[in-house]
C-alpha positions in Angstrom: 1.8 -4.1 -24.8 4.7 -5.6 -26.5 7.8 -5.2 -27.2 8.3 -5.6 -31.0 8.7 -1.6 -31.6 7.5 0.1 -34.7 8.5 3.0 -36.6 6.2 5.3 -34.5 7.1 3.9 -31.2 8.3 6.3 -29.1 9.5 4.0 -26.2 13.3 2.9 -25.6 14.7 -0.5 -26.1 13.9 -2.9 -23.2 15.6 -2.1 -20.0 16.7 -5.1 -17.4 12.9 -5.4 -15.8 12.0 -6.4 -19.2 14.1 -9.6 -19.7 12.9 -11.0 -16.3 9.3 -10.0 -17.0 8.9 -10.6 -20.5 9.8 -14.3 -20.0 6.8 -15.0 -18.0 3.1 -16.1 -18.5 0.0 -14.1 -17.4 -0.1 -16.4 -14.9 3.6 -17.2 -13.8 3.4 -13.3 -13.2 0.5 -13.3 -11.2 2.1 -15.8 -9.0 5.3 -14.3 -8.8 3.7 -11.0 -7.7 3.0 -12.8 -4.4 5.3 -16.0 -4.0 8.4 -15.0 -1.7 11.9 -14.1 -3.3 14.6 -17.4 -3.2 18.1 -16.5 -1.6 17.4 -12.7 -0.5 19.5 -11.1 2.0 18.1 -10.6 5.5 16.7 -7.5 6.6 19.2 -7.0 8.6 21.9 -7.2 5.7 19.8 -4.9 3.6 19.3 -2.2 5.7 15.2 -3.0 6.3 15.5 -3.5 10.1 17.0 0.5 10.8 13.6 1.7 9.8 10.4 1.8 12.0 7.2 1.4 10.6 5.9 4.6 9.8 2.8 6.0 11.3 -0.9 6.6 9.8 -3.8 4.9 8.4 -3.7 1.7 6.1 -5.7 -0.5 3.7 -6.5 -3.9 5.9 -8.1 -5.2 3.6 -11.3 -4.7 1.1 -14.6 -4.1 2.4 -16.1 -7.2 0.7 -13.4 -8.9 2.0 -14.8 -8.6 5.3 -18.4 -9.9 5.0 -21.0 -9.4 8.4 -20.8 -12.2 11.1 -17.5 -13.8 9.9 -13.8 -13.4 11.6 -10.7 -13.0 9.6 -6.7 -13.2 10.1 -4.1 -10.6 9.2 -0.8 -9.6 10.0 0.2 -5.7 9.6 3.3 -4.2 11.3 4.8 -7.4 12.5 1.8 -8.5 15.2 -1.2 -11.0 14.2 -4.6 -9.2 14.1 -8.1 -10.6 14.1 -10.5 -9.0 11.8 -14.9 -9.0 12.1 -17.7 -7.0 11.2 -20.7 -6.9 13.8 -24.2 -7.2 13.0 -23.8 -3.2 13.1 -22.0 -3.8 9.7 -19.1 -1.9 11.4 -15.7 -3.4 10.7 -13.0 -4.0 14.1 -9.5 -5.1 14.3 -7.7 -6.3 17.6 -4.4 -8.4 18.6 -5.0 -11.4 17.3 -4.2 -13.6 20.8 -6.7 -14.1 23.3 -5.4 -12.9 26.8 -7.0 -15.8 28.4 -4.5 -18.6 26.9 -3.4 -17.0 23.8 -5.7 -18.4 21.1 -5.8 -16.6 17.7 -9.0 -15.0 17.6 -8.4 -14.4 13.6 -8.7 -18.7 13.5 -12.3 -20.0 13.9 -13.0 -16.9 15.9 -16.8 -16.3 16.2 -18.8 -12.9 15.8 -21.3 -12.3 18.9 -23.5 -9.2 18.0 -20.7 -6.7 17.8 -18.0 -8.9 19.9 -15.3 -11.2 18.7 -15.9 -14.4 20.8 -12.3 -16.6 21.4 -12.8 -19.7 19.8 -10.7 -21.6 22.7 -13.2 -20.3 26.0 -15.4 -17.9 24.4 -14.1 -14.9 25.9 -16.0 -12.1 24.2 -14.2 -8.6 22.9 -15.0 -5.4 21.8 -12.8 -3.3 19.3 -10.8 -2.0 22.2 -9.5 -5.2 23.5 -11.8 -5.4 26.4 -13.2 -8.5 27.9 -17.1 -7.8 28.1 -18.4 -11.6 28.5 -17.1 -14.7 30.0 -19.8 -17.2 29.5 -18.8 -19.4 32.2 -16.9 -17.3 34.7 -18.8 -15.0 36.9 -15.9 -12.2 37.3 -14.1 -10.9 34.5 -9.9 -10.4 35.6 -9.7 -6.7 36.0 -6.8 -6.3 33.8 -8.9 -7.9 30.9 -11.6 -5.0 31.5 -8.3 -2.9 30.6 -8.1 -1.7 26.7 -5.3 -3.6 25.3 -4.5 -4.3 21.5 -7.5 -2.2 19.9 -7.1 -0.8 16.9 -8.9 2.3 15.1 -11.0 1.8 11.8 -12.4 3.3 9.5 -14.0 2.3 6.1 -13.6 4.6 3.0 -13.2 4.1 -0.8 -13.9 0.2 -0.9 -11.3 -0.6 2.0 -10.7 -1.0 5.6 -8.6 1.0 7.3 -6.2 0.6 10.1 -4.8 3.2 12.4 -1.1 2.2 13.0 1.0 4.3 15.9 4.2 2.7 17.9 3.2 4.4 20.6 -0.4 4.0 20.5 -1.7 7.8 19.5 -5.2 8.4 18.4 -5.3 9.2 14.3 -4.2 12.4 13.7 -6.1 12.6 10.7 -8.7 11.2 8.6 -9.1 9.4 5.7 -9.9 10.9 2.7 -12.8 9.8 0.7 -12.9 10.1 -3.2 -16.2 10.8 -5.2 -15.4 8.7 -8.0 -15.2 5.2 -5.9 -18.4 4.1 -6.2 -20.2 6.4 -8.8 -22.9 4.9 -11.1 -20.8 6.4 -13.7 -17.5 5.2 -12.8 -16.6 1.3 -13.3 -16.2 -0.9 -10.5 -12.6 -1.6 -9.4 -10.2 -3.2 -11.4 -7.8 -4.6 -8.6 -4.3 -5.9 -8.4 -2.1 -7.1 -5.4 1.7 -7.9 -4.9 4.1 -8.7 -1.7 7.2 -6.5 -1.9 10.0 -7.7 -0.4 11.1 -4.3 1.3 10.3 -1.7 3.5 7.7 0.9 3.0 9.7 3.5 2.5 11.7 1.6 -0.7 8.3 2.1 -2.7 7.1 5.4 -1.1 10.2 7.3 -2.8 9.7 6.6 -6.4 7.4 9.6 -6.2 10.6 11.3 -6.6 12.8 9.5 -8.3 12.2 10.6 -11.5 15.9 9.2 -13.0 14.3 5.7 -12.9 11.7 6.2 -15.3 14.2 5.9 -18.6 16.2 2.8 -17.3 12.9 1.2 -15.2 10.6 1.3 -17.5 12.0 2.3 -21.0 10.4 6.1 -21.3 11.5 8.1 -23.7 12.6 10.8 -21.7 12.9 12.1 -18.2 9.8 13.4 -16.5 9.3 16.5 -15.2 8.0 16.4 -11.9 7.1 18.5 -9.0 6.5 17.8 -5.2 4.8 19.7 -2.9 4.8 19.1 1.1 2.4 20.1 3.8 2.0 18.5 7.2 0.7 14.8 5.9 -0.2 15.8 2.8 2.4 15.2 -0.7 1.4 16.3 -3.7 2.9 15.5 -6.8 2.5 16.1 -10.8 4.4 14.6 -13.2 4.5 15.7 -17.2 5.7 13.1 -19.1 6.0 11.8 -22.8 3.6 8.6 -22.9 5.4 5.9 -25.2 2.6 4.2 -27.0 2.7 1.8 -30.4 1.2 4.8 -32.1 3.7 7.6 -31.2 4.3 10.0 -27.3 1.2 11.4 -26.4 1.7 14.4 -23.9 0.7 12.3 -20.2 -0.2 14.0 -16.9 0.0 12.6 -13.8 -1.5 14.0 -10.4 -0.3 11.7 -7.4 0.2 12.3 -3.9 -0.2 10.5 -0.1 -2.6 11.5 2.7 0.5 10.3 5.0 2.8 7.1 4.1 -0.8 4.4 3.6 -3.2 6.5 1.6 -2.0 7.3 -2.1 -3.9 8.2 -5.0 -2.8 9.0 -8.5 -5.0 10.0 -11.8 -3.9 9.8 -15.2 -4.7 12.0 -17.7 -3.9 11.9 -21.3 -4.7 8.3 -22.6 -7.7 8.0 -20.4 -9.0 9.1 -17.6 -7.5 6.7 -14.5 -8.1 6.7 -10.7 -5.7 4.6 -9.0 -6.1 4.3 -5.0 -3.1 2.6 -3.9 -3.2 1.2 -0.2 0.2 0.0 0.8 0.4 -2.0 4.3 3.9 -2.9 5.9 3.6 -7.0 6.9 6.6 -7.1 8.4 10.0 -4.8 8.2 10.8 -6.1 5.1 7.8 -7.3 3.5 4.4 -4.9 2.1 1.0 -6.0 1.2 0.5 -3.6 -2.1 -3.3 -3.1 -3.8 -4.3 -1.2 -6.8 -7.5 -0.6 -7.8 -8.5 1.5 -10.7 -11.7 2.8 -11.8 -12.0 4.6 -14.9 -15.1 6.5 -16.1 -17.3 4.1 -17.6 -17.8 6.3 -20.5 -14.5 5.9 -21.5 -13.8 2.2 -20.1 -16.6 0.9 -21.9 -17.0 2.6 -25.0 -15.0 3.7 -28.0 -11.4 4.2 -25.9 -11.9 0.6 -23.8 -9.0 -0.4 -26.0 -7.0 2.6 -24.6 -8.2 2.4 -20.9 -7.1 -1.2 -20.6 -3.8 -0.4 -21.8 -3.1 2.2 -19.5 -4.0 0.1 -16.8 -1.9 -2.7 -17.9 1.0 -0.8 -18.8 1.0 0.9 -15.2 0.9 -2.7 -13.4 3.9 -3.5 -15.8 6.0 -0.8 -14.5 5.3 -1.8 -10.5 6.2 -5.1 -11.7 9.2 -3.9 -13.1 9.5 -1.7 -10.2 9.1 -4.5 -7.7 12.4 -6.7 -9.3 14.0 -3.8 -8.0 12.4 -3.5 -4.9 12.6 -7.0 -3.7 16.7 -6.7 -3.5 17.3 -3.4 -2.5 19.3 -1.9 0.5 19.0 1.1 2.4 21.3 3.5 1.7 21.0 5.8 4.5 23.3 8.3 3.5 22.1 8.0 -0.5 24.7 10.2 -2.6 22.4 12.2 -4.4 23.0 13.7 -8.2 21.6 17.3 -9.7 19.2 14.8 -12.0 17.5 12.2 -9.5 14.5 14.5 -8.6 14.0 15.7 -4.7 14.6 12.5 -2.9 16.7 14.7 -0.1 12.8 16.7 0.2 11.0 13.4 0.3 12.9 11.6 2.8 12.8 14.5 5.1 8.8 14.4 4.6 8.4 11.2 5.0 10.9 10.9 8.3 8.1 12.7 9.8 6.6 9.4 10.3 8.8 7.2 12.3 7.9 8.4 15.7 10.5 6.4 17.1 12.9 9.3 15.1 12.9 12.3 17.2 12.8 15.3 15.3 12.1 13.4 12.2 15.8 12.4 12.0 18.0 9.5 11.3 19.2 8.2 15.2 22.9 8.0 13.5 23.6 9.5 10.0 21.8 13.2 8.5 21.1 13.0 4.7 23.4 14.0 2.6 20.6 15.0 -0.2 
């Protein structure tokens, strides 16, 4: 969607995100959506290293991404992980380094019926972290028949999930599951991917920020949102004015988080959108994002495909406008909040829920001011 407004236009001029964006190729933007950020500020200096990860499940990766029989690397959460599906077809993560000699298991690691073999000595591990096998050794080391470095799965709505806890707690919930993924009448995912150069929690807030629509991303007016809070559940909805070349069209938008790695959102208006989100901290100062839409195919591939592909680009154009801001950002722990940014004070106090290493769900120095 360009840029060169007509009479019926109902979006603003270009904001700041614009300029940077608009001067780059489909494919200089698909690389800068993952190549690292020149002369940032440290972590440190921006704030990033004051908060934890949060807690809950998290996308590790696709489900075809992980094929039968094969090993994988990651890194979530600051540690190196080794990824493999047994021939059970169920997928398992575990610390990456063997506890033998420390190889990375993620690294020509092999898959032995349901175990991760070590590709240094063979040493042979289930998804707990426990040495079953030692091919050559007659007794296993009792502290490798210990569970150490397992971490929970589960596989829902195209992905692979990880369980993430400091502290090592069982999931305290489950992932939630959407019809649509997968349908015969929905289309298969359309999917994007970006590294942003910031914590979680940077991203996570722009459900209620609803100030940074106009200057962000150019809409014509402010949105009017609502949050809701319960336990790990957010809900949101968001009524807003849809620029489009032909005119505003009246948009809805129904978003919300099954705790801080599970988000969903579905638009309504232009077409009919499914957007599952999963967000996955790398390190403190560094996320793995993936969209994937899926639209029905109704819609997608009949007389509005014109319409449904626009929405979907026009949404990636806004995280990428999103993510020049995210990349350089600093925490502002005690943010000075104005009658028109939206409940950020609510949010942050929902979403502080998740730092275990916060008792009480507060700040170890400053309260908000929100």
């Amino acid at each position: 969607m360009g840029h060169n407004h007509g009479a019926t236009d109902a979006r603003t001029a270009p904001v700041a995100a614009f300029a940077i964006l608009d001067r780059m190729t489909k494919d200089e933007l698909k690389e800068w959506r993952l190549a690292p950020v020149a002369d940032n500020p440290s972590a440190a200096e921006r704030g990033a290293e004051r908060l934890p990860y949060p807690y809950g499940w998290f996308v590790a990766c696709y489900s075809d991404e992980l094929p039968a029989g094969e090993a994988r690397p990651m890194r979530f959460f600051g540690k190196e992980l080794a990824a493999w599906r047994g021939e059970d077809g169920k997928a398992r993560v575990i610390d990456a380094y063997c506890r033998h000699l420390g190889a990375h298991m993620g690294h020509g690691g092999k898959v032995h019926g349901n175990q991760l073999e070590c590709p240094f000595h063979a040493w042979r591990y289930d998804e707990t972290g426990v040495v079953n096998e030692i091919p050559y050794g007659k007794v296993i080391p009792p502290q490798a028949k210990r569970p150490c470095g397992g971490w929970p799965t589960a596989e829902a709505n195209g992905f692979v999930w990880i369980w993430y806890h400091p502290e090592g707690k069982a999931p305290m919930w489950e992932v939630e599951t959407f019809a649509e993924v997968g349908d015969a009448d929905w289309t298969a995912y359309d999917r994007y991917e970006w590294l942003v150069h910031s914590p979680l929690q940077f991203m996570a807030e722009n459900a209620a920020d609803t100030a940074h629509f106009k200057y962000v991303h150019g809409t014509a007016t402010y949105p009017d949102a609502t949050l809701s809070f319960d336990g790990h559940l957010r809900n949101g909805l968001v009524l807003a004015k849809m620029g489009t070349p032909q005119g505003e069209i009246d948009g809805k938008i129904a978003n919300g988080n099954f705790g801080p790695g599970q988000g969903w959102t579905r638009f309504s208006g232009i077409s009919e959108t499914l957007l599952m989100s999963g967000v996955t901290p790398v390190d403190k100062d560094l996320v793995r994002v993936r969209f994937a839409f899926t639209q029905p195919k109704a819609q997608a591939e009949g007389p509005m495909a014109g319409l449904a592909r626009a929405l979907i680009r026009d949404i990636i154009k806004q995280f990428d406008q999103d993510k020049v801001i995210w990349d350089r950002q600093r925490f502002v722990e005690r943010a000075l909040i104005c009658d028109g940014d939206g409940p950020i004070g609510d949010f942050r106090r929902w979403y502080y829920q998740f730092y275990a290493e916060w008792k009480d769900g507060k700040p170890p120095v400053a309260a908000e001011a929100a």
